[in-house]
C-alpha positions as CSV (number, residue, x, y, z in Angstrom):
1,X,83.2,-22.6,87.1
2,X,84.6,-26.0,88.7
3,X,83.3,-29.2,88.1
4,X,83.4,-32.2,90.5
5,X,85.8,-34.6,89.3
6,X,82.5,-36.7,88.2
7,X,81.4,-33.9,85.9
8,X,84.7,-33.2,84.5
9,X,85.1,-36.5,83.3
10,X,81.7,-36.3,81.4
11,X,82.5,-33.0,80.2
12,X,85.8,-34.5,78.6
13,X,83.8,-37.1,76.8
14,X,81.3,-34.6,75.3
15,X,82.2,-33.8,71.8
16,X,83.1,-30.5,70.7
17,X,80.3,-28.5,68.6
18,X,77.5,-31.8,69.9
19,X,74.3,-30.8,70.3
20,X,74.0,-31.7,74.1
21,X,70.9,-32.3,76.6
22,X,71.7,-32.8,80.0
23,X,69.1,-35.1,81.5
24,X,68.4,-34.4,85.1
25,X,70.5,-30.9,85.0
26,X,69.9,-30.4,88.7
27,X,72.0,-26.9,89.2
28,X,72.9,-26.7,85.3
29,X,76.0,-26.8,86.3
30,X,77.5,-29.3,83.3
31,X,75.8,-27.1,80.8
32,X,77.2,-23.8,81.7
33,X,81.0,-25.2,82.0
34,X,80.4,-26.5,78.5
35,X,79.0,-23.1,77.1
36,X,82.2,-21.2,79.0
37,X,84.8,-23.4,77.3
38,X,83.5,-23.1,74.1
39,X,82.8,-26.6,73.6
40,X,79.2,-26.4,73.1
41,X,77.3,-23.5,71.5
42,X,74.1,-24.4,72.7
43,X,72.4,-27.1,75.3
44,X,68.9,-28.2,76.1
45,X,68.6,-28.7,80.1
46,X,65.7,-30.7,81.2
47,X,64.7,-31.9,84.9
48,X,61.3,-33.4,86.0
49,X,61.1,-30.5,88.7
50,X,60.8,-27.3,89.0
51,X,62.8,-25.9,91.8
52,X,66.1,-27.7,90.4
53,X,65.3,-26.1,86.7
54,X,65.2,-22.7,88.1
55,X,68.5,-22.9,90.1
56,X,70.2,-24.0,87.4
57,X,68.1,-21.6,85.3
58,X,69.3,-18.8,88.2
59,X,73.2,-20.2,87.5
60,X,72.7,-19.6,83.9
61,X,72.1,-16.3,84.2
62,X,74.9,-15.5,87.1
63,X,77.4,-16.7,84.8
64,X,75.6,-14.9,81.3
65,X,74.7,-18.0,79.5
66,X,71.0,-18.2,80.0
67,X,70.4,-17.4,76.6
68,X,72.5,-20.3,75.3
69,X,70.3,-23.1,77.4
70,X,67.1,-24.1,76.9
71,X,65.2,-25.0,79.9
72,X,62.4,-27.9,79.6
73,X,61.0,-29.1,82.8
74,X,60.1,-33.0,82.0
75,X,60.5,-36.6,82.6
76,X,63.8,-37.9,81.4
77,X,63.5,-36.9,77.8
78,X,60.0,-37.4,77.1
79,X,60.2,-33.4,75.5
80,X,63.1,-33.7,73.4
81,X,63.4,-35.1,69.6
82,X,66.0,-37.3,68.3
83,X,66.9,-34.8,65.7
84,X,67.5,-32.8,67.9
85,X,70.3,-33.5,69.8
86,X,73.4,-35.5,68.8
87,X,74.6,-36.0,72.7
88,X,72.8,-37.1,75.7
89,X,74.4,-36.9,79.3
90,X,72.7,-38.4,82.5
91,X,74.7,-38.2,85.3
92,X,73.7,-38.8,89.1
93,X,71.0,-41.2,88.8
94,X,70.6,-44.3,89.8
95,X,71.3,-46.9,86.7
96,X,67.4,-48.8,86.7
97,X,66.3,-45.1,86.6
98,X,68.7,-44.8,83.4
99,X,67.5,-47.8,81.9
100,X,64.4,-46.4,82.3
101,X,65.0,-42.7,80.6
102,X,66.9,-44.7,77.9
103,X,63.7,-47.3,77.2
104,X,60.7,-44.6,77.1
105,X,62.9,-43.0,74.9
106,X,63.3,-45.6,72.1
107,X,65.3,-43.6,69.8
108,X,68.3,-43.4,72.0
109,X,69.2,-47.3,70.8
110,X,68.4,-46.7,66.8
111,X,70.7,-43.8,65.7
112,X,74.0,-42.9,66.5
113,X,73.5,-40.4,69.6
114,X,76.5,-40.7,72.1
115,X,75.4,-41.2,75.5
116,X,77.1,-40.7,78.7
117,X,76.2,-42.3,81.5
118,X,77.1,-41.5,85.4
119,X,75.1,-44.0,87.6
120,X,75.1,-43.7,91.3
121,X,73.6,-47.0,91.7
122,X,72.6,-50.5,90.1
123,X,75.4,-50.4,87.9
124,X,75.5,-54.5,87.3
125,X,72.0,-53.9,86.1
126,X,72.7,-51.2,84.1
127,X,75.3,-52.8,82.2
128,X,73.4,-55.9,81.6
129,X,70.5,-54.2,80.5
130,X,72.4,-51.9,77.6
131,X,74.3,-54.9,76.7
132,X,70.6,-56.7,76.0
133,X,68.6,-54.0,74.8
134,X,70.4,-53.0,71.6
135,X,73.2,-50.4,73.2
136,X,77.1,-51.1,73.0
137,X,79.5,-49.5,75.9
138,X,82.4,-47.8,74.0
139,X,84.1,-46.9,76.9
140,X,84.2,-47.0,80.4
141,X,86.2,-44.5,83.3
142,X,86.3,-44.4,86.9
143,X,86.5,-41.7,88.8
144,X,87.8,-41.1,92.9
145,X,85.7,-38.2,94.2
146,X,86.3,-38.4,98.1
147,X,86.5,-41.7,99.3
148,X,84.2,-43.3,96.3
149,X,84.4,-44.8,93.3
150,X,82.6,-43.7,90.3
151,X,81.6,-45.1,86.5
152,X,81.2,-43.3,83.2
153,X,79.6,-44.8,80.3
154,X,80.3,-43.8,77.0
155,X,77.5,-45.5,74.8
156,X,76.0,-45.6,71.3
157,X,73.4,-47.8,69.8
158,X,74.7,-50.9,68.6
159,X,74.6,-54.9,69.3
160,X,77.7,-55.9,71.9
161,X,79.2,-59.0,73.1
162,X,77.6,-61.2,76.1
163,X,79.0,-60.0,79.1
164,X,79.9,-62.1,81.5
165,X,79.4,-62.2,85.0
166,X,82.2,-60.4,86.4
167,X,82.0,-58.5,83.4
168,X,78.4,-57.0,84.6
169,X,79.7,-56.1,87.7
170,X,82.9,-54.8,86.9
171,X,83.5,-54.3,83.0
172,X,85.4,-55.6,80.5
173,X,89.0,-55.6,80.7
174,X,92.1,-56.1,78.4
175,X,95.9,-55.5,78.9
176,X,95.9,-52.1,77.1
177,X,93.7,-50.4,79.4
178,X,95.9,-47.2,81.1
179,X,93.1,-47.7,84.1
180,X,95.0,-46.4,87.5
181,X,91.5,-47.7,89.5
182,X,90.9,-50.2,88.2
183,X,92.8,-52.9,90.6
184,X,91.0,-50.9,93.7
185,X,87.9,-51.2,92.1
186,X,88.1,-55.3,91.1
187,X,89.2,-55.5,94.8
188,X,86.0,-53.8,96.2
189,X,83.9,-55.6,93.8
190,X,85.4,-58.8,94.6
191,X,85.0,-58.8,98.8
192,X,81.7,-57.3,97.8
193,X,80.8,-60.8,96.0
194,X,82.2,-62.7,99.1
195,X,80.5,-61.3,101.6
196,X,77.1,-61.7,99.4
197,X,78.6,-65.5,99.1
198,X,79.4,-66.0,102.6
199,X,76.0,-64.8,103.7
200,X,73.7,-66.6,101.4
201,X,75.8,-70.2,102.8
202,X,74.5,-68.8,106.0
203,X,70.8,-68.7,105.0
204,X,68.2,-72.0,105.2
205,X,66.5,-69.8,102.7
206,X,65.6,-72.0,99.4
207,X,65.9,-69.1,97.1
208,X,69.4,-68.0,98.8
209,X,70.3,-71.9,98.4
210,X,69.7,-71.7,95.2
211,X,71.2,-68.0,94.7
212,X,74.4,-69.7,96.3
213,X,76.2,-71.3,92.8
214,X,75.8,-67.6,91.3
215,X,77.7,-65.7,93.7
216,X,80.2,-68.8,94.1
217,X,81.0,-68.1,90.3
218,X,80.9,-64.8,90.4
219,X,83.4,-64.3,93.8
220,X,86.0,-66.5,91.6
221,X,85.7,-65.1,88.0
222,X,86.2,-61.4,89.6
223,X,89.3,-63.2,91.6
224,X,90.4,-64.5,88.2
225,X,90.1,-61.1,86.7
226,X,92.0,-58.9,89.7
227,X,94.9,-61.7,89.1
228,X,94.9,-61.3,85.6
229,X,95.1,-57.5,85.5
230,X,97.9,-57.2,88.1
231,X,99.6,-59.7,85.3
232,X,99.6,-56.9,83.2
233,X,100.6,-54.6,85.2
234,X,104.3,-52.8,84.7
């Protein structure tokens, strides 16, 4: 089996003999590449519907590891225990639905689970939320599938630094980063925050007024850190 580039990176970061549940399986495609390369004995699958669970239930079994996944059909992971998994992928989602998984799950920020995170969406939000609710980001990747850009979160429990502005939209950064993206990425993020900028000095609005200073700061700090890493680049 192939993964998408996504899935492959999250597959990378899933440690070898974990006890894995993929969150939101979809086709079960994530735990059936795990089970064929050996990296993973065993992994719980959950999804909150049905038809999802039984396609990748249906993959499972054309590829002969249906007896090696445990199917649960729930909300995020309102049916599995922290003792029993050391490993928790959520991939596809958007990142206020993570945050939300992660929070009606309470155990997820108290022991020393690794999570990996794939947002689709909301990912300034979902990086200030961990940073304030008792998570630490380890590590951070980004992925080109297509013509997008992708982040993967690699967290544990833990307290973390303030981040910064910039920092919750596009990461922290430091000179020995091997990050081939990353300039592409600070530049997206950047004439992203100037054209929220530019349009909120358009508005009469009193809460875009006020909104104004925020993006201001923000458009200059990402410009400070797009300079700063192509400093440090060879």
């Amino acid at each position: 089996m192939e993964l998408s580039p996504r899935l492959r990176a999250v597959a990378d970061w899933v440690p070898p003999g974990a006890r894995l549940v993929d969150v939101g399986t979809d086709h079960g495609l994530l735990p059936v590449f795990l089970l064929q390369k050996g990296i993973l004995k065993r992994v719980i699958a959950s999804d909150l519907r049905r038809g999802p669970l039984e396609k990748a239930r249906q993959n499972a079994m054309r590829y002969g590891m249906e007896a090696e996944i445990e199917f649960r059909l729930c909300r995020g992971l309102e049916a599995v225990a922290a003792d029993e998994v050391d490993a928790i992928s959520i991939c596809g989602m958007g990142g206020e639905t993570i945050a939300n998984i992660l929070s009606d799950a309470a155990w997820t920020g108290q022991g020393s689970h690794t999570m990996l995170l794939q947002p689709m969406s909301s990912l300034p939000e979902l990086r200030l939320w961990l940073s304030t609710h008792g998570y630490r980001i380890k590590n951070e990747q980004i992925i080109c599938e297509g013509k997008e850009l992708y982040i993967i979160f690699r967290v544990t429990a833990g307290e973390m630094q303030p981040l910064t502005p910039g920092e919750v939209w596009a990461g922290r950064q430091d000179s020995g980063m091997n990050w081939e993206l990353r300039g592409r990425l600070l530049d997206i993020l950047y004439r992203r925050a100037v054209r929220a900028r530019d349009g909120l000095r358009r508005s009469n609005k009193e809460e875009d007024i006020a909104k104004l200073s925020e993006f201001q700061c923000l458009a200059e700090e990402l410009e400070r850190m797009k300079k700063e890493w192509d400093t440090w680049q060879p």
